[in-house]
C-alpha positions, 0 to 999 in steps of 0.5 A: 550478533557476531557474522563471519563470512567464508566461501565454500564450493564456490558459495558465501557462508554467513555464519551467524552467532548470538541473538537475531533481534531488531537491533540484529536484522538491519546489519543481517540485511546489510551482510547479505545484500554486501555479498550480492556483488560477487554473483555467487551462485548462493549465500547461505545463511549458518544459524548453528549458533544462533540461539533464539528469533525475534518474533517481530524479526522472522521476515529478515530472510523474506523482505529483502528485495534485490534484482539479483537475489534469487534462483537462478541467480544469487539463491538465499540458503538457511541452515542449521537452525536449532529448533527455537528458531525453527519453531518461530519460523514455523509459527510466523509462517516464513519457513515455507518461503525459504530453503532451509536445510538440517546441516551445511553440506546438505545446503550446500549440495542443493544451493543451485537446485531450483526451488518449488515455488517461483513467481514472474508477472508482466503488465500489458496494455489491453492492445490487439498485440497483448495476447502474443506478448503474453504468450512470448513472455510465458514461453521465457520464463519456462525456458529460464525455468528449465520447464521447456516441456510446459511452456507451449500448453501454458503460452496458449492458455496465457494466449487465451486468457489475455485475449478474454481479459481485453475484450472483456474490461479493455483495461490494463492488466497483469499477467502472473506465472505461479510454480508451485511444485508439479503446478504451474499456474498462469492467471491474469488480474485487469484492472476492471474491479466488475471482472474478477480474476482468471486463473489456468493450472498447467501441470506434468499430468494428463491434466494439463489442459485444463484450465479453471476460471472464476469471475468475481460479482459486479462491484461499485468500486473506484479503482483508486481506492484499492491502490495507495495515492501515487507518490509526489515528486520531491518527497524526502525518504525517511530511512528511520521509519521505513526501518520501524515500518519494516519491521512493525509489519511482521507482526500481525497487527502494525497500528499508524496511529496519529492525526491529521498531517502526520505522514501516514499515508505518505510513509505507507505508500513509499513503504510499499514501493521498496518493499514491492508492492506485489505483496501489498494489498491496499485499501484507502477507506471511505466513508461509503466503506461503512456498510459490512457488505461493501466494506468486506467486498472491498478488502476482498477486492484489494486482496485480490489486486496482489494474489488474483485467485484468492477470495472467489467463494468469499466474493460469491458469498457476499453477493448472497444476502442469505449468508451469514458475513460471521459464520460463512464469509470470513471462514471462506476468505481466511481459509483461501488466505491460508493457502497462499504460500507467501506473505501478505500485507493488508493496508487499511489507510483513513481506517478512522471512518469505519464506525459501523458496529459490525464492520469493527466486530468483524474485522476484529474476528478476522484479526483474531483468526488470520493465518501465519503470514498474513498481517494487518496495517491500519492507518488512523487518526484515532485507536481503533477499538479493538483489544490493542492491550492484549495484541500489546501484551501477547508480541501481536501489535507494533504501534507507530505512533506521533512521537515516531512520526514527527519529523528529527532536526536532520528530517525536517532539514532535508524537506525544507533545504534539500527539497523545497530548497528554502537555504534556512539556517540550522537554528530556524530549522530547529525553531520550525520543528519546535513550533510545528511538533514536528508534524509533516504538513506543518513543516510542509505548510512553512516551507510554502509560506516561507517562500519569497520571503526576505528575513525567514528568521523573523517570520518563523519567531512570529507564530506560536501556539500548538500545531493546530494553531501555527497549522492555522496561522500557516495556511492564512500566511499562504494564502495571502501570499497568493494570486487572487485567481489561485486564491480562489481556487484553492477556497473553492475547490476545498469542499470536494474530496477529491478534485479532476479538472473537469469537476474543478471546471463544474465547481468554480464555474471556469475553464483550465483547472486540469492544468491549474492542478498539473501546476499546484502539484508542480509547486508541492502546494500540498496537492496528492495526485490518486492515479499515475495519470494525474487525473484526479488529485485530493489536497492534503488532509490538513490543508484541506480541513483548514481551508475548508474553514478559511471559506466558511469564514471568509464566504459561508454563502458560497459554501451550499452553492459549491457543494450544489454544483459539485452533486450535479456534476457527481450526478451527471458523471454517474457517481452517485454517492458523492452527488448524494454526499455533496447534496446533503452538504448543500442542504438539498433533498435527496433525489430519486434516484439517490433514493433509490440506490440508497434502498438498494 
């Protein structure tokens, strides 16, 4: 693709030439962001001669994330656009979320006219002081808005929603300022799954106090499993796969599929803070996620973390047993996901776990049916059974498989010289790469068993065999090269899915766990914190399956024992699923009042 830039009324003109495909839209990018330096008022974006649109590249013009990108500041402005491109667009669904103009010098009259859609959000902590902050932040985003005649009725709903969402959840929440037209809309989302959205319209009519509000049924939800692991420190960005990754996800379905200790979680999260996580819906699947009713409770959920309005009626619909999940859910949840106006992405990670027959014919019914727009990633260790030949066949799928995710020689250099600091020599490098297949943890694994040591040459030439293997011989290395006390922790608290301190502390029978994990973490000891408050952690996936069976080699009599004392601590602590999980680990029955919940 050929772009020339020139300047006129004060704006940047990008005139584009040729075909905007997947090689094109990374230059595209480049020539945008390039031009937000000089502060114009717009760039607008000549496609005349543009004769066709990659379908995998219709999000070029709406992924671009830059603090200065966007009205009132830098406006991105398309025009001219033959009715090829115009069509792909339309179809995709981007054309709504951009100002697109038939000729040059219409864009150019209406490059500084505000757009119809705008969006501003602030978190707040659930304090006495939020509801007067909630009011002071709504009051300036209608003044910068030019919307000064609206801005006391909204600043009193906003006052009246935030004050109901602290008394109600006492958690942190978001407040979000929606224009849509003549509609402005204020709608508050907390972080308390049992209490839904609220949402309040102020418009230019006489209906300008109303407000409209809605609550979503009581759900047993953790709230970690509607947002992504937080990130570790010391991760390496790896540019080539956020591109791919970027790109994947403009089609409708974007498949990780690869095993254990690939990197899709981590490549997934660290995708979804560049591109922004406010049109990222996430869903970490669990195995008690293999029931249609909680399963489908949950993805409306973690929808509703990105777009707070969305999924009431769904939501009422499934608390209802007499409604059908086919024939009334999903109708009601796609037609909501049809009206919103931008793009959304549904991450679903672990999706291995849900086997359940409905569960996977569903899903595939709502893929069938999703609106333009809105696109689905799954992360898993094995294909889903859904038509992937067909999605593949019809431009619908883009697939990341293990041969995109295995780490290059310059990848696996930057991990193991640049962030865990090891100095090896490039031939050694290469040797790891080649021994590990390029697996994430595998590398990760090496890099921890290397350290301390004297000649990292001989010991890399001493392991061979496939990944799962050296995987194996790796995690025996490295334990070995432990304090007996860090020895045992990490056996022992193998058994659990996901580990706090005061769980460790129950489990090993000792005391300062919360700050053995603060320390493992520290050490990159493939440890993944699930909350920004460092509270509850799980081990990397692979490490945890191969320390699983180091214990059960090493001491099976202890196993039954530390799955007991973890289903008592669940059952105290009021988790009752995972008490019950870890008590038919353990081999004991079941209790009442597991009995009980499990029969509903």
């Amino acid at each position: 693709m050929r772009i020339q830039r020139s300047s006129q009324q004060g704006c940047v003109v990008l005139t584009l030439a040729g075909r905007l495909d997947l090689a094109a839209a990374p230059q595209l990018q480049r020539a945008i962001l390039k031009q937000l330096a000089e502060q114009p008022p717009a760039i607008i974006c000549d496609l005349d001669q543009v004769e066709a649109i990659d379908p995998l590249c219709s999000g070029v013009f709406t992924s671009i994330r830059h603090p200065a990108l966007g009205w009132p500041a830098t406006a991105l402005v398309l025009c001219g656009t033959q009715p090829a491109v115009t069509d792909t667009l339309a179809q995709l669904g981007m054309a709504p979320h951009l100002a697109m103009y038939s000729s040059l010098d219409e864009a150019l009259t209406n490059a500084r006219a505000r757009p119809e859609r705008l969006r501003a959000r602030l978190m707040l902590g659930p304090v006495s002081t939020a509801a007067a902050a909630g009011r002071a932040f709504v009051r300036e985003v209608c003044d910068h808005w030019g919307l000064q005649e609206l801005a006391e009725p909204a600043a009193l709903l906003a006052n009246d929603l935030v004050a109901n969402a602290v008394v109600r959840a006492g958690t942190a929440l978001e407040l979000r300022v929606q224009l849509r037209g003549s509609r402005l809309q204020v709608a508050v989302r907390d972080q308390d799954p049992s209490t839904g959205a609220a949402m309040a319209v102020v418009t230019d009519g006489a209906d300008r106090g109303a407000a409209e509000a809605a609550s979503a049924p009581g759900l047993d939800l953790m709230w970690t499993t509607l947002a992504p692991p937080a990130l570790r420190a010391g991760l390496i960005r790896r540019a080539r796969l956020q591109s791919l990754l970027q790109t994947g996800v403009q089609a409708k379905l974007c498949l990780l599929a690869a095993p254990a200790g690939s990197g899709k979680t981590t490549l997934l999260g660290q995708w979804r803070v560049a591109a922004g996580g406010s049109q990222v819906a996430w869903m970490s699947v669990g195995e008690g996620d293999n029931d249609p009713t909680r399963f489908w409770t949950a993805v409306v959920e973690a929808l509703g973390t990105v777009e707070p309005s969305l999924g009431t009626a769904a939501l009422a619909a499934l608390g209802d047993p007499r409604l059908d999940l086919e024939r009334v859910v999903l109708p009601l949840l796609l037609g909501e996901l049809g009206a919103v106006d931008r793009p959304l992405v549904l991450v679903l990670d672990d999706y291995q776990l849900v086997t359940d027959a409905s569960c996977v014919r569903t899903l595939g019914l709502f893929l069938e049916q999703l609106p333009t727009g809105v696109h689905l990633v799954l992360a898993t260790r094995v294909d889903p059974p859904l038509p992937l030949a067909r999605l593949r066949a019809s431009g619908a799928l883009a697939e990341l498989r293990v041969a995109e995710l295995q780490f290059t020689g310059q990848e696996a250099s930057a991990l193991l010289n640049g962030a865990m600091r090891l100095g090896l020599a490039a031939a050694d490098v290469e040797r790891l790469v080649e021994r590990t297949e390029g697996s994430a943890a595998g590398l990760v694994l090496a890099g921890v068993a290397l350290r301390g040591r004297s000649d990292p040459s001989a010991f890399i030439a001493s392991f061979h065999g496939d990944d799962r293997h050296v995987a194996g011989f790796l995690v025996a290395e490295l334990l070995e090269g432990q304090p007996e006390q860090l020895r045992r922790f990490l056996l022992g608290t193998s058994v659990l899915e996901r580990l706090s301190g005061p769980l460790c502390d129950a489990v090993l029978e000792t005391q300062g766990s919360a700050g053995r994990l603060r320390e493992l973490e520290r050490s990159n000891l493939l440890l993944e914190p699930l909350d920004d408050q460092r509270q509850w952690y799980r081990y990397q996936q692979l490490f945890a399956q191969l320390l699983r069976l180091e214990l059960t080699y090493r001491d099976p009599r202890l196993v039954p024992t530390l799955h007991r004392r973890a289903a008592a601590w669940h059952r105290q602590a009021g988790t009752l699923e995972e008490a019950s999980s870890h008590a038919t680990a353990a081999g004991s029955p079941p209790t009442p009042a597991r009995s009980a919940r499990a029969t509903g």
